[in-house]
N, CA, C and O of each residue as an XYZ file, in Angstrom:
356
protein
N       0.847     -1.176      0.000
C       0.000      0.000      0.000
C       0.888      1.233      0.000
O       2.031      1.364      0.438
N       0.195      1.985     -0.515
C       0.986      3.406     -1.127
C       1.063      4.154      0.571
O       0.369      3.837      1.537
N       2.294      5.363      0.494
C       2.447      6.070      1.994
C       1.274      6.744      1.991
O       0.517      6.603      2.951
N       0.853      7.772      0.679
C      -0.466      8.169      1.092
C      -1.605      7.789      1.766
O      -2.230      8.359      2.660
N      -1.911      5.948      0.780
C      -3.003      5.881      2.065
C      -2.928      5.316      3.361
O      -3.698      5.294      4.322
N      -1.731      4.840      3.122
C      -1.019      4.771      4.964
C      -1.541      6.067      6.114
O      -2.014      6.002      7.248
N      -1.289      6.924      5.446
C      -1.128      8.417      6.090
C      -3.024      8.660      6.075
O      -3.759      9.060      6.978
N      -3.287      8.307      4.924
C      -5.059      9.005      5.321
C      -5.599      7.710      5.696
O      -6.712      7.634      5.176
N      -5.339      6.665      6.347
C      -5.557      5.327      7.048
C      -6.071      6.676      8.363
O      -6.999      7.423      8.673
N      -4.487      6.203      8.812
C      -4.390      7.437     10.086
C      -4.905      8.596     10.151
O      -4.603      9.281     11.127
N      -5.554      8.984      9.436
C      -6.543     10.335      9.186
C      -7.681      9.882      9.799
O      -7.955     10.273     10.934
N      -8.478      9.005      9.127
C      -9.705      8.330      9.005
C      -9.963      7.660     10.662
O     -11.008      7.425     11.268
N      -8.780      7.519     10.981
C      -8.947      6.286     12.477
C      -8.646      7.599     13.889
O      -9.230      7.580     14.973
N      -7.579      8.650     13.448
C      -7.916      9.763     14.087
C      -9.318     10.739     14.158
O      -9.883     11.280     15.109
N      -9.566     10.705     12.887
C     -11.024     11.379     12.612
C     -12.062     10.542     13.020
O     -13.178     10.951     12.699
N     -12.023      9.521     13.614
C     -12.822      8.772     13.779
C     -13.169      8.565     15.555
O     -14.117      8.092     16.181
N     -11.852      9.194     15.936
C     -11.815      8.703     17.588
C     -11.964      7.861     18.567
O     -12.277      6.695     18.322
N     -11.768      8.300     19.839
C     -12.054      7.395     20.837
C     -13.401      7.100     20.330
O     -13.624      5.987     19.854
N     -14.272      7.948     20.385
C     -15.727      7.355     20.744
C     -16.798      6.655     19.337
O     -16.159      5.842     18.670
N     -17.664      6.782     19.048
C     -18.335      6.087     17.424
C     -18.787      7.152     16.473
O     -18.791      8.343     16.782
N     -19.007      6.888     15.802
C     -19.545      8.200     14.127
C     -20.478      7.078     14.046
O     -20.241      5.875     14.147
N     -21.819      7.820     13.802
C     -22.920      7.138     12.584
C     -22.233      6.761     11.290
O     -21.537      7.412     10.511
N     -22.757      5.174     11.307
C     -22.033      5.362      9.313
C     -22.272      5.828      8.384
O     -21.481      5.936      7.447
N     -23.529      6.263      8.400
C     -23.697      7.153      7.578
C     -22.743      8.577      7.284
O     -22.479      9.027      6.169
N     -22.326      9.124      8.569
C     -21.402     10.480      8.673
C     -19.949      9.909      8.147
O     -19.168     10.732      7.668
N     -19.557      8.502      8.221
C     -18.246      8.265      7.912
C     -18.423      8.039      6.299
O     -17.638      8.128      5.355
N     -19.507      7.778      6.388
C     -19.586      7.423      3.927
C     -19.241      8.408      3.512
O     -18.266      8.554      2.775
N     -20.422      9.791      4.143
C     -20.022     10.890      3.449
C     -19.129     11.559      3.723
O     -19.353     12.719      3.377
N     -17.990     11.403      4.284
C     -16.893     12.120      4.750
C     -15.781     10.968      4.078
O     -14.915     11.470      3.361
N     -15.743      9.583      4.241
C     -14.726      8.956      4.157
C     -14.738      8.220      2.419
O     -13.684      8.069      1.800
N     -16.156      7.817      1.815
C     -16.247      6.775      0.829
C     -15.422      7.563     -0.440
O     -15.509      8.766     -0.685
N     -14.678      6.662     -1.109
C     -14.462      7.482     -2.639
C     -14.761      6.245     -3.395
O     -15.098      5.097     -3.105
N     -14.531      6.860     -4.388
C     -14.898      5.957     -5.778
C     -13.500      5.430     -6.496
O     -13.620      4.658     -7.448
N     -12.060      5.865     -6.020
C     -11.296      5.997     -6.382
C     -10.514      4.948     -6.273
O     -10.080      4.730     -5.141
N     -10.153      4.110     -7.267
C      -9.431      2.872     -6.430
C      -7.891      3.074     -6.514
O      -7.131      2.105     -6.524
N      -7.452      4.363     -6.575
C      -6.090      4.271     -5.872
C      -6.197      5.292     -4.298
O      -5.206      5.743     -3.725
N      -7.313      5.438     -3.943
C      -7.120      5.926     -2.400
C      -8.320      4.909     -1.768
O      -9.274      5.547     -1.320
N      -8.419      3.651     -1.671
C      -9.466      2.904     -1.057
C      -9.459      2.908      0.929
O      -9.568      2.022      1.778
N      -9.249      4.563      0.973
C      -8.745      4.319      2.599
C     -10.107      3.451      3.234
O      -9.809      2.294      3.534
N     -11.532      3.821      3.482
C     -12.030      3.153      3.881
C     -12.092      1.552      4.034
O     -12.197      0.926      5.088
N     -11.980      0.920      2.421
C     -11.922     -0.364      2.149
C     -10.859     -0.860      2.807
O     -11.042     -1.955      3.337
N      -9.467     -0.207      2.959
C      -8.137     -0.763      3.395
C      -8.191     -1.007      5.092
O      -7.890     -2.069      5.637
N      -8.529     -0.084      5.612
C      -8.740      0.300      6.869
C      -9.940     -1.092      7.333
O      -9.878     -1.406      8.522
N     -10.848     -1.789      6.566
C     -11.572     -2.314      7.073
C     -10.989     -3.441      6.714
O     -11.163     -4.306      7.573
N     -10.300     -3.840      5.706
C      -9.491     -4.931      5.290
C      -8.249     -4.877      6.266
O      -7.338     -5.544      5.775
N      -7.946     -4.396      7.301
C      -6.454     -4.563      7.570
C      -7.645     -4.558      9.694
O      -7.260     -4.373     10.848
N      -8.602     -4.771      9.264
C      -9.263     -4.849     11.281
C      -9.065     -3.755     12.045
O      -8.824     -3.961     13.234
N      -9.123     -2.224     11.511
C      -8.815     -1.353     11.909
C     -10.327     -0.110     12.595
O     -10.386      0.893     13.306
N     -11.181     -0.880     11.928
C     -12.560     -0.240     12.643
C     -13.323     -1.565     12.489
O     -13.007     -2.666     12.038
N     -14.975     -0.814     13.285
C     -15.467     -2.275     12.947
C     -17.162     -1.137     13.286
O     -17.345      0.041     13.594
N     -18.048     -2.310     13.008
C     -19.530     -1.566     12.563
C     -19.979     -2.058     14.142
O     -19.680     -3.148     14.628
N     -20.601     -1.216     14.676
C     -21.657     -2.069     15.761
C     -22.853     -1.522     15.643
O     -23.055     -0.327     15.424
N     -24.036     -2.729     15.840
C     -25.391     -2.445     15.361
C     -25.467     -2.687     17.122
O     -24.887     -3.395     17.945
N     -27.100     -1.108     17.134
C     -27.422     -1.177     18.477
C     -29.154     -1.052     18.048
O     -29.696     -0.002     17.701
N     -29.906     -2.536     18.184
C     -30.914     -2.049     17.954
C     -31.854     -1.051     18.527
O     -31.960     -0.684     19.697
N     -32.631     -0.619     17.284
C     -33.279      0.555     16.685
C     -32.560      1.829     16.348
O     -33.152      2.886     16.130
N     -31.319      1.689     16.316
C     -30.262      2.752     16.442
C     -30.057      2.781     14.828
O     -30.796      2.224     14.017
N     -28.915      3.537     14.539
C     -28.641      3.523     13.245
C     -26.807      2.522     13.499
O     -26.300      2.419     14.616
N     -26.245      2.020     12.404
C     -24.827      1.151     12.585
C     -23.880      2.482     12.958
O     -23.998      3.559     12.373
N     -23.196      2.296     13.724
C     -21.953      3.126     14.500
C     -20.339      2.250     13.990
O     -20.123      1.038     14.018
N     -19.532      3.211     13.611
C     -18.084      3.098     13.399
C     -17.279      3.433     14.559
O     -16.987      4.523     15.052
N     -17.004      2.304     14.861
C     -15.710      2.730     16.192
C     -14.555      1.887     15.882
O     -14.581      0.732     15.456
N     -13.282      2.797     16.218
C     -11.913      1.995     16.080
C     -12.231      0.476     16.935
O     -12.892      0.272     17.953
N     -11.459     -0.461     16.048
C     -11.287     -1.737     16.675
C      -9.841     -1.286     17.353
O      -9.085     -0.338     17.143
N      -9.806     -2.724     18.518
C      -8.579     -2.765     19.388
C      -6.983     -2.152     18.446
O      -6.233     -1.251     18.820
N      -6.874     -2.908     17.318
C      -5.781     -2.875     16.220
C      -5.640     -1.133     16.289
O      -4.731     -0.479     16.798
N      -7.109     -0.558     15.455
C      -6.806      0.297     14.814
C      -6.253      1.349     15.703
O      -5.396      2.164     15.362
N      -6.885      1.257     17.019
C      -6.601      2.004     18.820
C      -4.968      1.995     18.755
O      -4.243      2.979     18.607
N      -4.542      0.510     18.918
C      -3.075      0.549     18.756
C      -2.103      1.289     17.653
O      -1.215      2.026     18.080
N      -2.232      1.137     16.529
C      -1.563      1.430     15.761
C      -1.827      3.330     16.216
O      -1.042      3.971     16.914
N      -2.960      3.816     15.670
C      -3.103      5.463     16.281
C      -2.263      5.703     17.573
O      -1.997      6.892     17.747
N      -1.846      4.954     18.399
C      -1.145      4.959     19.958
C       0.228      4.629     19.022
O       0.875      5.633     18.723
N       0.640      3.592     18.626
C       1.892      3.628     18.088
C       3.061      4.588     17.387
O       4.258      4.800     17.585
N       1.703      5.200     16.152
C       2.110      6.117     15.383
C       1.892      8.065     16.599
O       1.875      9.210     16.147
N       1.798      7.705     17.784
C       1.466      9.400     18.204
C       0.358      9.743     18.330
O       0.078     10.497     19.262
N      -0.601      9.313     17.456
C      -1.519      9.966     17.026
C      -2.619      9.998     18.074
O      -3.495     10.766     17.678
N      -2.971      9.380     19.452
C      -4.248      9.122     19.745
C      -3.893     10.128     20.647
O      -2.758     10.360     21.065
N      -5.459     11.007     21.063
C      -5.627     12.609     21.357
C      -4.774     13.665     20.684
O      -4.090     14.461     21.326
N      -4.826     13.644     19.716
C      -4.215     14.605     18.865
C      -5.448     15.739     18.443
O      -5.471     15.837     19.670
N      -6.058     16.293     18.140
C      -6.877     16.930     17.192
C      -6.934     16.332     15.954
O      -6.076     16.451     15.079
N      -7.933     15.698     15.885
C      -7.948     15.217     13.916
C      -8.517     16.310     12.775
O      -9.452     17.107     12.698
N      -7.368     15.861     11.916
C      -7.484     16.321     10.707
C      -8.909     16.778     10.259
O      -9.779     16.134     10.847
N      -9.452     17.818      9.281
C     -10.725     18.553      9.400
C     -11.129     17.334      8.098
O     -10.247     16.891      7.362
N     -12.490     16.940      7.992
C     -12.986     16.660      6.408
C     -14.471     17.033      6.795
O     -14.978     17.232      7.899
N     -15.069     17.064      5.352
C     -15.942     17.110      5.691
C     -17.210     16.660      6.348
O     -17.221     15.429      6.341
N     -18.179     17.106      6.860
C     -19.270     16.467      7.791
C     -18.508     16.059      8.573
O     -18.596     14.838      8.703
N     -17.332     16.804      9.542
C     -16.631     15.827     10.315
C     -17.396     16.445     11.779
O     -16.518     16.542     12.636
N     -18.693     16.868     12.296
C     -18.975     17.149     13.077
C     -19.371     16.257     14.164
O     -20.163     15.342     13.938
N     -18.899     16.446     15.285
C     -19.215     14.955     16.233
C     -20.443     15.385     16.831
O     -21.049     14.640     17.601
């Protein structure tokens, strides 16, 4: 995998935080169409978030254990994340 999406991996899992995003708020902020930046797809292929359904709720994105670590590895966890859009918590 390319450094870029290494680097917006770690965007996505910072922007994402300790706590959960509706998935819906992470599509429209995170999905592309682009298959040389597949950060979402990669990030879910490598166990780095994960979906939890709470019924009658809507599905929630929260870092898995992995993705916690690696953000702690690389510095990154309580940092201020990177701005995108709809990134409102």
């Amino acid at each position: 995998m390319t450094d870029t999406v290494d680097a917006l991996i770690l965007d996505l899992l910072q922007w994402i935080g300790p706590g959960t995003r509706a998935y819906a708020e992470v599509m429209e902020a995170w999905r592309t169409s682009c298959p040389r930046l597949p950060v979402w797809e990669e990030a879910n292929a490598r166990g780095l978030i994960e979906r939890r359904h709470v019924p009658g709720s809507a599905a929630l994105i929260a870092l898995s254990p992995a993705g916690t670590a690696l953000l702690r590895a690389q510095g990154r966890a309580g940092a201020p994340a990177p701005g995108r859009r709809g990134a409102g918590k």
